[in-house]
C-alpha positions in Angstrom: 0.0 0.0 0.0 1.0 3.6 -0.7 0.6 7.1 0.6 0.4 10.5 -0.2 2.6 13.0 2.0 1.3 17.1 1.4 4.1 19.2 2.8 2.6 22.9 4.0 5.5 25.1 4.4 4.0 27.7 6.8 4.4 28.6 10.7 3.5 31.3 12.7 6.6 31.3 14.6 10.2 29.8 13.7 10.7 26.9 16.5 14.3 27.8 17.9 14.9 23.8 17.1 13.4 23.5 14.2 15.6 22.4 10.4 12.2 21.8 8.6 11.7 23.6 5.0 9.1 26.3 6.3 7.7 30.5 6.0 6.7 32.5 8.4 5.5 34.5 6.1 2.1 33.4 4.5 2.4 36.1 0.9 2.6 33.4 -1.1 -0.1 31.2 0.3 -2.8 31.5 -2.5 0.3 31.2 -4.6 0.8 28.1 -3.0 -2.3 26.2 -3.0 -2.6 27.1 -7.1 0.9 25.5 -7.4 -0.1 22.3 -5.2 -3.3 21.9 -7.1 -1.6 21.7 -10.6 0.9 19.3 -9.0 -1.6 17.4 -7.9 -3.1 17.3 -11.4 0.0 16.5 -13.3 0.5 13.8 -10.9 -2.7 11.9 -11.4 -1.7 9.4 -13.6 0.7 7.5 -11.3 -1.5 4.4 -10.3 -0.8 3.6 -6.7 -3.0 1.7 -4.1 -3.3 4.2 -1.6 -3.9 3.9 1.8 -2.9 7.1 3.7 -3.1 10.9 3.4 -0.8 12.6 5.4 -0.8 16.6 5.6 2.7 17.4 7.1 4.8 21.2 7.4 4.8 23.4 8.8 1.7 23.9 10.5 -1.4 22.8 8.0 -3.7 24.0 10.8 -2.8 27.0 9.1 -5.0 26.2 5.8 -8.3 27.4 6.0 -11.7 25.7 4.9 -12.0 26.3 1.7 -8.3 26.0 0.8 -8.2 22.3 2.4 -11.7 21.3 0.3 -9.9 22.6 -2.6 -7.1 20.2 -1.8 -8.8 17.1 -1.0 -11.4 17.4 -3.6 -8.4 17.8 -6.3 -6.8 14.4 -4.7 -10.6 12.8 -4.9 -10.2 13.8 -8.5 -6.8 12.8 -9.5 -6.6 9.7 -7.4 -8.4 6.5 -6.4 -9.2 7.1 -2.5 -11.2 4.1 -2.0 -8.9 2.5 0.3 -7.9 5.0 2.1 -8.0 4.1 5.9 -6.0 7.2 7.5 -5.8 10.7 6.6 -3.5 12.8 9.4 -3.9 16.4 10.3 -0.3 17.6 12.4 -2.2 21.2 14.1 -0.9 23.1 16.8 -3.2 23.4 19.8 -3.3 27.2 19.2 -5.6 26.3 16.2 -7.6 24.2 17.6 -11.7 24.8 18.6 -14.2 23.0 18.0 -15.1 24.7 15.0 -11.8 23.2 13.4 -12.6 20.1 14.6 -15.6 19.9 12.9 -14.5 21.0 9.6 -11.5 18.9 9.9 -14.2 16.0 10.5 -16.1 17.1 7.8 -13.2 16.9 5.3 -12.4 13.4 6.2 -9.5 13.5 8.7 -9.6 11.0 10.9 -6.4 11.7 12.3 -4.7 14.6 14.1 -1.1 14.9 14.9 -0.8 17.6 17.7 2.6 19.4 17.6 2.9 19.9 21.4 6.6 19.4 22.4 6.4 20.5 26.4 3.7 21.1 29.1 6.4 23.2 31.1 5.7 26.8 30.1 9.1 27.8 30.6 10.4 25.6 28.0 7.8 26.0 25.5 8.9 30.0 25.4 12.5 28.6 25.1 12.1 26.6 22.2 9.8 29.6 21.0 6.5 27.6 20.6 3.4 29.7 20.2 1.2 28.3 23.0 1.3 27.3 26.8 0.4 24.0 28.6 -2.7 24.6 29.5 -3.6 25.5 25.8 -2.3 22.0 25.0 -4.3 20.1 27.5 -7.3 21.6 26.5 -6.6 21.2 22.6 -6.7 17.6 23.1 -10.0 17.5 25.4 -12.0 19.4 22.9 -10.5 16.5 20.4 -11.6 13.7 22.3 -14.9 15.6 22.9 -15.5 16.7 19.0 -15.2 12.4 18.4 -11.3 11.9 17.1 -10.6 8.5 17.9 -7.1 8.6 16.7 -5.0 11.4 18.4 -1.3 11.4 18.2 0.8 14.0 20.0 4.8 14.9 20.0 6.8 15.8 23.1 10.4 16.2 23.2 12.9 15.0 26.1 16.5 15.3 26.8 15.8 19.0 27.3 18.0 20.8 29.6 15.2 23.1 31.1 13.0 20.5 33.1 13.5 17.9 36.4 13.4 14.1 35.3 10.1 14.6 37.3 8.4 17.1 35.3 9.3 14.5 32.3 7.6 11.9 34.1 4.4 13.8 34.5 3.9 14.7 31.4 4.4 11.3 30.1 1.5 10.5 33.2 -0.7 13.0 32.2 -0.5 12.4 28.0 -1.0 8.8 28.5 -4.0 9.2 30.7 -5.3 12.4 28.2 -7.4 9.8 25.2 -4.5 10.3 23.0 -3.7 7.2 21.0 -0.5 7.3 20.1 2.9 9.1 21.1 5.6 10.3 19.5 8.6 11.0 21.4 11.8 13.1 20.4 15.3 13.6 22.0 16.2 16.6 21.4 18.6 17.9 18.3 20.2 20.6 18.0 20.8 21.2 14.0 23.0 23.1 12.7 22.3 27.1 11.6 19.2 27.0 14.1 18.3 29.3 16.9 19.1 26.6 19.2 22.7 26.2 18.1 23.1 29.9 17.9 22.1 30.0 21.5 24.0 27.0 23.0 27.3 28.8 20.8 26.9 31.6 22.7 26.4 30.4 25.8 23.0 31.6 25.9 21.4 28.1 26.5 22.7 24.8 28.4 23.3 22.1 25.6 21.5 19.2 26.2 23.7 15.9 28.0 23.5 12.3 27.2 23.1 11.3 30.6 20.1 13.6 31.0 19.1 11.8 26.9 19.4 8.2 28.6 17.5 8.9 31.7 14.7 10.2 29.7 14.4 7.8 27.7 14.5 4.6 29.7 12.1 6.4 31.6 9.8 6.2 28.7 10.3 3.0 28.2 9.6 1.7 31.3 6.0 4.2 31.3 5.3 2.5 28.0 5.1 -1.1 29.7 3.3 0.3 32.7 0.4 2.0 30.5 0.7 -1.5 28.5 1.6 0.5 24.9 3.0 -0.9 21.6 6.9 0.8 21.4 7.0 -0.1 17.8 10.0 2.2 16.4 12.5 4.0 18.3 10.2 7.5 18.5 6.9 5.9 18.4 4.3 4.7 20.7 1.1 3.6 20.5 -2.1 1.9 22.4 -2.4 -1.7 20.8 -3.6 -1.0 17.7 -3.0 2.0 16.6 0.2 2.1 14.8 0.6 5.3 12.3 -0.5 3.1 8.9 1.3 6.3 6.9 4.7 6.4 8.8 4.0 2.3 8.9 4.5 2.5 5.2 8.3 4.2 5.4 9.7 2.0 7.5 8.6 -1.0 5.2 10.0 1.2 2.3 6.0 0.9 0.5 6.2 3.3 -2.0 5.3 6.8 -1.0 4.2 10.2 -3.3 5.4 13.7 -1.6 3.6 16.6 -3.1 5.0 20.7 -1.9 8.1 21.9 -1.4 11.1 19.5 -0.1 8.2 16.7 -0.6 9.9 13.6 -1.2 8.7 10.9 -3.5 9.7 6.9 -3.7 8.9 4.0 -6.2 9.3 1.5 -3.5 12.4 0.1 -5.7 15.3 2.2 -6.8 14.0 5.5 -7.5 13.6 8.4 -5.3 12.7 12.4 -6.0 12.2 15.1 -4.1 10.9 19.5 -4.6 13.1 21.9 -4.4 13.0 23.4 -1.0 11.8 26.8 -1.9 8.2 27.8 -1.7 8.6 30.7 -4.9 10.6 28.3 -6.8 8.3 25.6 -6.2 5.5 27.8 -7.6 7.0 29.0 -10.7 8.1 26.0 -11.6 4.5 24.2 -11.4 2.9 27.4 -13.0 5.4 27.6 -16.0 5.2 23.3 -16.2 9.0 22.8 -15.3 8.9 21.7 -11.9 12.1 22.0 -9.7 12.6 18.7 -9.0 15.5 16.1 -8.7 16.4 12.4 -8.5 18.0 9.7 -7.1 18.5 5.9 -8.5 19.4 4.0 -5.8 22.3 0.8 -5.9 21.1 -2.5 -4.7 23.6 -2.0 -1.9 22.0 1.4 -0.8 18.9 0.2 -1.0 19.6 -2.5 1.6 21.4 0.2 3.7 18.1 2.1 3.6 16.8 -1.0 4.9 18.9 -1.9 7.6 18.4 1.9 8.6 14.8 1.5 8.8 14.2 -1.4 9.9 16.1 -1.4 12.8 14.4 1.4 14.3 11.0 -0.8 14.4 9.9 -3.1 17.1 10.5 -6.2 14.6 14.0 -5.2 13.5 15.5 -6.5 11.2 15.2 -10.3 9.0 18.3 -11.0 7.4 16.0 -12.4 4.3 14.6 -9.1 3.4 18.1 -8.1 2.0 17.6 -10.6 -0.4 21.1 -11.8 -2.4 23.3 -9.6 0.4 21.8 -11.3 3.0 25.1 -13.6 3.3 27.5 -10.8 2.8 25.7 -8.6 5.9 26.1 -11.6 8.0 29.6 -12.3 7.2 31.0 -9.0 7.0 29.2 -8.1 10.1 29.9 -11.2 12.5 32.4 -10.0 14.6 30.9 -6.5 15.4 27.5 -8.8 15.7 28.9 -10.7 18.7 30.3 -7.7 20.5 26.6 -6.1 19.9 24.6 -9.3 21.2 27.4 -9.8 24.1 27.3 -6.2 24.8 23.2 -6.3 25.2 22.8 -3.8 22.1 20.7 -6.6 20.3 19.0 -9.7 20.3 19.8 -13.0 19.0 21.2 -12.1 15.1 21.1 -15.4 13.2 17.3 -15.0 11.4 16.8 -11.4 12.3 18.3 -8.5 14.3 16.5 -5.9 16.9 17.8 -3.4 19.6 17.5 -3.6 23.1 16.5 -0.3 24.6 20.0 -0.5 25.5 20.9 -0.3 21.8 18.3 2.1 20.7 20.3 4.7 23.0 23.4 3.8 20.2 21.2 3.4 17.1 23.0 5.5 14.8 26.2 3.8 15.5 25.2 0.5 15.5 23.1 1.1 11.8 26.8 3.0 10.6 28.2 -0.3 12.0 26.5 -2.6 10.2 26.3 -0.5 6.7 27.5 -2.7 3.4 30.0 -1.4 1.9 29.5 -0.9 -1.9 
């Protein structure tokens, strides 16, 4: 099955940790939607079985109304949406009232992503989010009240700007709140962001490891207690309710990104991706030379991207799903494999390969580890 990400490059504010393609400034909006329509349009003959809708940014709270009917009635008309199980919403709880809610109900979401990062006031003004905790709270009541059944929230951890017990409350009180699922987020401080600007000048504590590892066992051990699915390194969810659209990645389905900095994959060899640059983006759907570019994948990178992704998930890895390399990863990997397993970084590697929470603290490492060489 396949999906369809949107990406809506506009915010309100500029999150001080924030590398996503994105405008505060909304002049070009109309512009925008125009552009996304014809892509939409010259996109329509691509014949995938799709099962998700997924309307990322930036902040698509932001889209009014009429601008999101024009938008799903132009995918009802260029693609087949009969399968379609899941279509997600990421908001901010600022734009959230039960008006919204409605509309958004209306339209066929079925699925709202709620960007709230922190319930500690002080840090959501340091990381220059543009509501308070309270806000948040009641953002999701009024979803559970309006009938979502599938609420998903983000918070971030590793921060240096709240007590290991104000982590564990929030946890408590999101888990407790009728969201569904969770995703969770150490925090990352990329290059030429406010954030990095801040910690270089000393303006800002950088975040620790230790503080990173205490945070998140402590999540892990909440996630058993509450009786939730950990199914990929960030993600957590109720039995059941597993994201069906981020589902896809991580089984590298094939996958069509629409906007700027969208990116697109065949499920094979091929990927593409816009440019990221909303007036760029537009001229070049308007004129009918879109900024686009490629990639064709080796066999070898593919399986890379697969040992990448997999490993993050809950299943991990099965040596078979690399196909003819399957041999190769084993043997080329077999002594870093043992120090792993012996280590407690993974489990048992002869059929299949997943991290321990203990490894999932390494993750990046391990995957570079275990990378075929081409």
């Amino acid at each position: 099955m396949s999906g369809i990400y949107l990406h809506i490059p506009f915010c309100r504010k500029a999150c001080h940790y924030c590398n996503f393609h994105f405008s505060t400034s909304l002049k070009l909006k109309n512009d925008f939607i125009e552009a996304l329509l014809l892509e939409i349009d010259r996109k329509k003959n691509q014949h995938l079985k799709l099962e998700t809708i997924y309307f990322g940014g930036g902040t698509p709270s932001l889209l009014e109304k009429d601008e999101l009917l024009q938008i799903v009635n132009a995918l009802n008309t260029s693609f087949n949406l009969s399968e379609i199980q899941e279509i997600t919403l990421e908001c901010n709880p600022e734009d959230i009232n039960s008006f919204q809610l409605q509309t958004w109900l209306e339209l066929g979401i079925n699925r709202l992503s709620i960007g709230v990062q922190s319930l500690n006031d002080t840090e959501l003004q340091l990381m220059n989010r543009n509501h308070l905790a309270e806000q948040s709270k009641k953002s999701i009541q009024l979803a559970v009240k309006a009938g979502f059944q599938n609420l998903t929230l983000d918070l971030i951890y590793g921060t240096p700007w709240k007590s290991i017990q104000e982590w564990e409350n929030e946890l408590r009180w999101a888990l407790t709140s009728g969201i569904t699922h969770l995703s969770a987020y150490a925090l990352t401080v990329e290059p030429k962001t406010a954030l990095s600007h801040q910690i270089k000048k000393k303006e800002v504590q950088e975040p620790v490891d230790e503080r990173m590892t205490e945070d998140f066992m402590l999540l892990q051990k909440l996630m058993l207690e509450f009786g939730w699915d950990a199914y990929e390194i960030s993600n957590y969810c109720k039995p059941g309710h597993r994201s069906k659209h981020n589902s896809n990645y991580w089984k590298g389905s094939p996958y069509l990104g629409l906007g700027p900095s969208a990116h697109s994959f065949d499920g094979e060899l091929t990927r593409s991706w816009n440019i990221p640059n909303n007036a760029q983006y537009i001229e070049g759907e308007k004129t009918g030379i879109p900024s686009v570019e490629f990639e064709n994948l080796s066999l070898i990178e593919r399986c890379n991207e697969l040992i990448m992704t997999k490993l993050r998930t809950k299943e991990g890895l099965q040596l078979s799903e690399l196909g003819i390399w399957a041999e190769t990863f084993k043997s080329s990997n077999i002594p870093f494999l043992k120090t792993a397993a012996q280590n407690g970084w993974i489990t048992e590697f002869e059929e299949s390969i997943s991290l321990t929470n203990d490894g999932k603290l390494i993750s990046d490492y391990i995957i570079s580890e275990l990378m075929l060489i081409d």
